[in-house]
C-alpha positions as CSV (number, residue, x, y, z in Angstrom):
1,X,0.0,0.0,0.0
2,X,1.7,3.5,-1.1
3,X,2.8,5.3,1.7
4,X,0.6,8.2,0.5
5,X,-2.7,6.4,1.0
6,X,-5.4,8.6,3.1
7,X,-6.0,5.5,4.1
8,X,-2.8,5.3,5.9
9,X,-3.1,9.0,7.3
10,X,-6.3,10.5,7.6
11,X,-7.4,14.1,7.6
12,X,-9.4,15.7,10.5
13,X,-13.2,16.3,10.1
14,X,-13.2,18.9,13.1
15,X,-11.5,21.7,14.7
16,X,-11.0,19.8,17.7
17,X,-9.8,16.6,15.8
18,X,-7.5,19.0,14.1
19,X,-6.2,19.9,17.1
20,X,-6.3,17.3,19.2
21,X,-4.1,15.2,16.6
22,X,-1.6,18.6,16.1
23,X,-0.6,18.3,19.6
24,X,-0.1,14.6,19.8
25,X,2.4,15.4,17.1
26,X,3.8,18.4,17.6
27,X,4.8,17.7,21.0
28,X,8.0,15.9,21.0
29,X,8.9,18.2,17.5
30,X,10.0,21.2,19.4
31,X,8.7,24.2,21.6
32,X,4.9,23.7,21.1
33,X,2.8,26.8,22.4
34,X,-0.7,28.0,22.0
35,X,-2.6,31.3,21.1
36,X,-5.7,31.5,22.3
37,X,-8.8,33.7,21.9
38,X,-11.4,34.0,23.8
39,X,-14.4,33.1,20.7
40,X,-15.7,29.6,21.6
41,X,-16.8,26.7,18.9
42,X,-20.1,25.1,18.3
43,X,-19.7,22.7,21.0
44,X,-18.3,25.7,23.5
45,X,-15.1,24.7,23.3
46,X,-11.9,27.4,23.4
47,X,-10.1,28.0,20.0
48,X,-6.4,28.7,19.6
49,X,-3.8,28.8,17.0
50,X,-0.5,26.7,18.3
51,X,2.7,27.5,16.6
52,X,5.7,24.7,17.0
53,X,9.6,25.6,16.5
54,X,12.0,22.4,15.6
55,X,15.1,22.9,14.9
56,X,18.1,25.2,16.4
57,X,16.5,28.0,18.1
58,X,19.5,30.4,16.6
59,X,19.2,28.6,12.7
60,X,20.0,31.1,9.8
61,X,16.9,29.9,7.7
62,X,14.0,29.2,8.6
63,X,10.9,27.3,6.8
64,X,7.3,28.6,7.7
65,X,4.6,26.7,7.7
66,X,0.7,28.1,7.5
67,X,-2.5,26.9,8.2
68,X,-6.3,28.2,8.4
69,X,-5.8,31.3,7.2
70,X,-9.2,31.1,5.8
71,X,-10.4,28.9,8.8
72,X,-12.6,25.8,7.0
73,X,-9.4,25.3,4.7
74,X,-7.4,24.4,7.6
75,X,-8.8,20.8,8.0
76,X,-6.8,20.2,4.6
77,X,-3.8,22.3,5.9
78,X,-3.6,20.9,9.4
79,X,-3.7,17.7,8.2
80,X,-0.2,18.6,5.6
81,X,0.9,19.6,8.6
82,X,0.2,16.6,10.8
83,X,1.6,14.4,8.3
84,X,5.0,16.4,7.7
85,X,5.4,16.0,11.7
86,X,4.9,12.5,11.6
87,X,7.2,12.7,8.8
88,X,9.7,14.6,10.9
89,X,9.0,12.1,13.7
90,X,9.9,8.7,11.6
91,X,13.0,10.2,10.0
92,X,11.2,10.3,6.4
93,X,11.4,14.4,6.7
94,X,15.0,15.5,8.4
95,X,16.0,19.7,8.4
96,X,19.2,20.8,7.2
97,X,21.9,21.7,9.0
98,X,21.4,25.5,10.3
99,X,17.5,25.5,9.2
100,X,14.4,25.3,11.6
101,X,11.2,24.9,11.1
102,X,8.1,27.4,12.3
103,X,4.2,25.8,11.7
104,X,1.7,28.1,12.6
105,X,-1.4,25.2,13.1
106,X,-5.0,27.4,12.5
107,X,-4.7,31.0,11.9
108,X,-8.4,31.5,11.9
109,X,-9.4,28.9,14.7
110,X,-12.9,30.5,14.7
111,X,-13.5,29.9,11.3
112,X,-12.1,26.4,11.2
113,X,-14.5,25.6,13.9
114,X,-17.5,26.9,12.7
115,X,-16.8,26.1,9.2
116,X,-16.3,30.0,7.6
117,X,-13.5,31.1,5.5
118,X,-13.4,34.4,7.6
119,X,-13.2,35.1,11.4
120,X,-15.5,36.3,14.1
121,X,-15.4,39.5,12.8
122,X,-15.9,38.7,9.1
123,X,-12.5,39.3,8.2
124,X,-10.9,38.0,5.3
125,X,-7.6,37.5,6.5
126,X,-6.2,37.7,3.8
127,X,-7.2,40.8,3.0
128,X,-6.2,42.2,6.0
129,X,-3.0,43.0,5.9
130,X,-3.4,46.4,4.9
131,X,-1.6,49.8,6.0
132,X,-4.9,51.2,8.2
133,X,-3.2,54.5,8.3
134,X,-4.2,55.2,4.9
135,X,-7.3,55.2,2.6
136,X,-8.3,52.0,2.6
137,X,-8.7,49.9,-1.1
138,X,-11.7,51.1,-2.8
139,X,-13.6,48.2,-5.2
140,X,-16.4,49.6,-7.1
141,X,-17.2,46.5,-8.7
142,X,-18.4,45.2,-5.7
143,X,-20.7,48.0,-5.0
144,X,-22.0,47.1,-8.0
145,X,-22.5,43.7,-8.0
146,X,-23.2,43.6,-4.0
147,X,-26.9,43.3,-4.1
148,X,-26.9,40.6,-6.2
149,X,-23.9,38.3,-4.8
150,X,-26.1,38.4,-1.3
151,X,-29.6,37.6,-2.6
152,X,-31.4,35.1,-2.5
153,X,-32.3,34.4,-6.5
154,X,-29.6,32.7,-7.7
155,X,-30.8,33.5,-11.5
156,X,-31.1,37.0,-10.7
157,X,-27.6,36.6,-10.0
158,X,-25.9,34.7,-12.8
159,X,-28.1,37.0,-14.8
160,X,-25.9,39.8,-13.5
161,X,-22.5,38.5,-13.2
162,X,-22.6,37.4,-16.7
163,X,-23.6,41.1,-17.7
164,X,-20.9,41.9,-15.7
165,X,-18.2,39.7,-17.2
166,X,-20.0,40.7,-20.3
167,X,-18.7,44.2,-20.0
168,X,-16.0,44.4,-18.3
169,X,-14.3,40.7,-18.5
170,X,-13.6,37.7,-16.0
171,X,-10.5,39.1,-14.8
172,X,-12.3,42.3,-13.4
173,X,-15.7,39.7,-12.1
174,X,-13.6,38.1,-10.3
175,X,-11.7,41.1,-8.7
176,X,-14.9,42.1,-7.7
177,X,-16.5,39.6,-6.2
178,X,-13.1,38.8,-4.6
179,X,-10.4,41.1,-4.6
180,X,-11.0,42.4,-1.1
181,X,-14.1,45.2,0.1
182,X,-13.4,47.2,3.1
183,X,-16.8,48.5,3.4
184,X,-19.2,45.8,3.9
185,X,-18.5,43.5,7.2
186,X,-21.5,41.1,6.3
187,X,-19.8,40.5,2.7
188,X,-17.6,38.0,1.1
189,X,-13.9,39.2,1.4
190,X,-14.1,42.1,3.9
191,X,-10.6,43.4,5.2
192,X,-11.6,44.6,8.2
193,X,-11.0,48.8,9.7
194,X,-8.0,47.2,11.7
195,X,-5.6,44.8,11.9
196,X,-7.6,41.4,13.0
197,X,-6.5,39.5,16.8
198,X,-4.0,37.1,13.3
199,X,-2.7,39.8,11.8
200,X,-1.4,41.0,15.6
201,X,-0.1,37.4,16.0
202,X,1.6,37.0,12.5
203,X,3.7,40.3,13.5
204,X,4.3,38.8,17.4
205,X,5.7,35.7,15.9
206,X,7.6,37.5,13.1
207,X,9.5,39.2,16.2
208,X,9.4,36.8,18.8
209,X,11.6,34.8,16.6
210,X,13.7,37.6,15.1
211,X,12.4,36.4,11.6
212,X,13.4,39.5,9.8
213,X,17.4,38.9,10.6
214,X,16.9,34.9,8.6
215,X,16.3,33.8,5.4
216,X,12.8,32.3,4.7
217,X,10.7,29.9,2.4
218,X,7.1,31.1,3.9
219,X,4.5,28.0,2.6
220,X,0.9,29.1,3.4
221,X,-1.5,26.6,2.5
222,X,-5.1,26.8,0.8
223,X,-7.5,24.7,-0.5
224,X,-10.8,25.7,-3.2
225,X,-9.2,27.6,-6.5
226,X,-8.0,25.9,-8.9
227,X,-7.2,22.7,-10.8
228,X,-8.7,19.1,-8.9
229,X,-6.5,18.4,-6.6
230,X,-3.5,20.2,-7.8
231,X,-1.3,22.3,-5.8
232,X,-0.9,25.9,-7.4
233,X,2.4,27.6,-6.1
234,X,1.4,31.0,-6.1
235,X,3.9,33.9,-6.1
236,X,2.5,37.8,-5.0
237,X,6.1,39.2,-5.0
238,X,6.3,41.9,-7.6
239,X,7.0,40.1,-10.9
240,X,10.2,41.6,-11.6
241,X,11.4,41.5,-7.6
242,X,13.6,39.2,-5.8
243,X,11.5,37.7,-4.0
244,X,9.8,36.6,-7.3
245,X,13.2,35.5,-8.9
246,X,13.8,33.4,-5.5
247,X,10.4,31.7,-6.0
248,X,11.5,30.6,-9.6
249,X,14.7,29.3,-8.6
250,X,13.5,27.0,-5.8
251,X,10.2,25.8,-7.2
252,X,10.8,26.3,-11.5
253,X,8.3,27.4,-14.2
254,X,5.3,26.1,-12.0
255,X,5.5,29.5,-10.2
256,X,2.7,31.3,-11.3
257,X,1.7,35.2,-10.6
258,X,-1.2,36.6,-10.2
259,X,0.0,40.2,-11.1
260,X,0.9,38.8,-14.6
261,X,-2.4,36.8,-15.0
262,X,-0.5,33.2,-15.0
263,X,-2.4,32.5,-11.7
264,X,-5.7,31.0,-11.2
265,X,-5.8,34.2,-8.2
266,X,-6.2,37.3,-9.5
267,X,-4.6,40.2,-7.9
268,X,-5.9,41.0,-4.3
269,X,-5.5,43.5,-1.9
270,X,-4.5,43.0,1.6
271,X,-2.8,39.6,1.4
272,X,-0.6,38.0,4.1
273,X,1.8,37.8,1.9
274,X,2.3,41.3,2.5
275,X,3.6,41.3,5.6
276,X,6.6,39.2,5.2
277,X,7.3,41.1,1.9
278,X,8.4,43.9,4.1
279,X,10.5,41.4,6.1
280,X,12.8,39.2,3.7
281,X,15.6,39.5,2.4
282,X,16.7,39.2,-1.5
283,X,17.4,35.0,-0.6
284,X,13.7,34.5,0.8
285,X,10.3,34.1,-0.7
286,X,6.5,33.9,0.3
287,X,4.4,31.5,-1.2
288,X,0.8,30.3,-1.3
289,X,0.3,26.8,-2.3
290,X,-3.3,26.4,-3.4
291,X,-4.6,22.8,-3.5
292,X,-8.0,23.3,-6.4
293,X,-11.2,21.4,-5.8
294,X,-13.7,22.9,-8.1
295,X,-15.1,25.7,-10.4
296,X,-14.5,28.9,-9.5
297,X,-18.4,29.7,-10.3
298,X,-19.1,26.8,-7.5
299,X,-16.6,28.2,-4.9
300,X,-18.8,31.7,-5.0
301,X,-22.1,30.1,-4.6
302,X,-20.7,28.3,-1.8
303,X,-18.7,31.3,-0.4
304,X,-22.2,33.4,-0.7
305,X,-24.6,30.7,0.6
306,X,-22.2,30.7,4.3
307,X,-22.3,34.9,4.1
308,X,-26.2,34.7,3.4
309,X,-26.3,32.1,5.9
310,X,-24.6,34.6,8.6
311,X,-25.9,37.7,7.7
312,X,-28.4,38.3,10.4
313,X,-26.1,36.4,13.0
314,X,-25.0,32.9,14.2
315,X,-27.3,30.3,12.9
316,X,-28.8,27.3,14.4
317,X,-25.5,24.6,14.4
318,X,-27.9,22.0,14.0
319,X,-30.6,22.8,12.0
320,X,-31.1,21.0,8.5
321,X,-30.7,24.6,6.4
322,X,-27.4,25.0,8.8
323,X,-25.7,21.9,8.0
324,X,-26.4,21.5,4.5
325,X,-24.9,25.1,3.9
326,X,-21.3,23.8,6.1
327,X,-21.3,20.4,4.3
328,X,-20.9,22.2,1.2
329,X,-18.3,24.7,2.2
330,X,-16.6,21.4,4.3
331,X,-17.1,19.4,0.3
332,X,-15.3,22.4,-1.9
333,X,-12.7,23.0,0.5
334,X,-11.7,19.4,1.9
335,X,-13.2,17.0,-0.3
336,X,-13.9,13.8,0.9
337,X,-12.4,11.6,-2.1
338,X,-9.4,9.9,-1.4
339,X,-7.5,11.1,-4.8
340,X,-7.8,14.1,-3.4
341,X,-6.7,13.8,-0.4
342,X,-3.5,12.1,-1.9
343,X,-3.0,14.7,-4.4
344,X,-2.5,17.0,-1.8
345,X,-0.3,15.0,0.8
346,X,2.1,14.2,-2.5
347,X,2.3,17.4,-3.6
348,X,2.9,19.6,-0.1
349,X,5.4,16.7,0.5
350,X,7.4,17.8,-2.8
351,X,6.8,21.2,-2.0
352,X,8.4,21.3,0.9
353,X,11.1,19.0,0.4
354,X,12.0,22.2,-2.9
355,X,11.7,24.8,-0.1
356,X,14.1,22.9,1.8
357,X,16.4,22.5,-1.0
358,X,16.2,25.9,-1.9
359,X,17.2,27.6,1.4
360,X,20.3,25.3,1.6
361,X,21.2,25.9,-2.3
């Protein structure tokens, strides 16, 4: 039986499975400690984010490992994570000399929990990392199209996102459905007014562990755009930057960029990426490996059927209308089939393993 089999390693169906299994295996990995908040699940249980250093506390490079950002994708990300610790822990995965390694396990606990891409708050995280001292991004196109991504007639909608595409392209639909909003907290893809309780803890960990003085490979995983089962490298440095040229070297042609329309992302505002931009030196790169499920036309219905969903507050966890809308978003962004499941453990495995290589090239 291939090592690779779900079968053989399975991936969590729950935040507190997530967890739960996380902390069996990060334990004897390094120094294991927990961020928590003080939002509770569906079952009333506390949510934190654990981070786990292995390696020499004083290594040069450092790999950096990212999970939940957009909470319900972290049951596919904690469970790359899991199996790269067990990995770790059987001697299949060993770290260079002079190289640690930094997992961040559930960003967005809340969201993992309750089955949202964004937090408590409605924030996108990954469209919060903004400078908040500034004009926020304006999006007009979702002004536009914002009555219409949020109702309830799904033909009224189609109707107008065609017209939309129809007159303006797919590149700019789908910057405006999700390219970041600051100005609706109910919507899909808010930023926020301020910096979220992650975006406080990204920048706590970034100095806690004097991050900015090493070289990095940053990996933060995603599930939902793109190809079945395929894992997208995605590059937001500037095309003609460094960190861009870095990206290439390590992990080849594959790289794609959004800013150059090679990406199934288009450009976004407010990414994480952003803030360990300002951080890296010319060696290091950020990266967001995006594992695909299906079309991009499904991952909005099932994006807006959760917002409608939340819109006048929490739901009933257990009600049939409840349940049906968080089996779909648990279906598009950790499918159940095992080919896809092995997809993605193969190709974080490789991806990692090139990150690896690259910071000790």
């Amino acid at each position: 039986m291939s090592a690779w089999h779900p079968s053989v390693f399975s991936f969590p169906a729950s935040y507190a499975e997530a967890r739960q299994r996380f902390l069996a295996l990060a334990a004897g990995q390094g120094v294991l400690r927990a961020h928590a908040g003080a939002e509770r699940g569906p079952d009333g249980e506390t949510l934190e984010s654990h981070s786990v250093w292995s390696g020499p506390e004083d290594a040069s490079r450092v790999l950096v490992l990212m999970s939940g950002t957009h909470g319900v994708e972290g049951l596919a990300g904690s469970a790359i994570q899991q199996y790269l610790l067990q990995q770790m822990a059987d001697g299949s995965l060993t770290l260079p000399p002079d190289c640690a390694c930094l997992m961040v396990h559930l960003l967005n606990p809340w969201g993992t929990a309750w089955l949202r891409r964004c937090d408590q708050q409605g924030i996108d995280l990954n469209r919060n990392f903004v400078d908040f001292r500034h004009p926020l991004p304006e999006n007009p196109g979702y002004n536009v199209l914002r009555d219409a991504l949020l109702g309830t007639s799904r033909e009224v909608r189609q109707q107008q996102l065609h017209t939309f595409e129809r007159q303006h392209g797919r590149t700019a639909l789908e910057i405006a459905i999700s390219g970041g909003q600051y100005t609706d907290p109910l919507g899909p893809f808010y930023g926020g007014q301020a910096p979220a309780a992650a975006n406080h803890l990204i920048q706590a960990l970034i100095q806690e562990h004097r991050l900015a003085t090493r070289q990095l490979a940053v990996i933060d995983l995603h599930t939902g755009l793109g190809p079945y089962g395929y894992g997208e490298v995605i590059c937001d440095h500037a095309p003609d930057s460094a960190g861009t040229a870095t990206a290439r070297r390590w992990y080849g042609d594959a790289v794609t960029l959004p800013a150059t329309g090679t990406s199934s992302s288009v450009p976004k505002a407010g990414l994480l990426d952003y803030a360990w931009h300002a951080i890296m030196d010319a060696q290091s790169c950020f990266v967001t490996l995006e594992f695909g499920s299906f079309a991009t036309d499904t991952l909005f219905e099932v994006i807006l059927a959760d917002h409608r969903l939340h819109q006048h507050g929490m739901p009933d966890w257990h009600s049939p209308a409840t349940r049906a809308v968080k089996q779909a978003m648990r279906h598009h962004f950790c499918p159940d089939a095992p080919q896809w499941r092995e997809l993605v453990l193969f190709r974080a495995r490789q991806v990692v393993g090139l990150a690896l290589a690259g910071l000790t090239s």
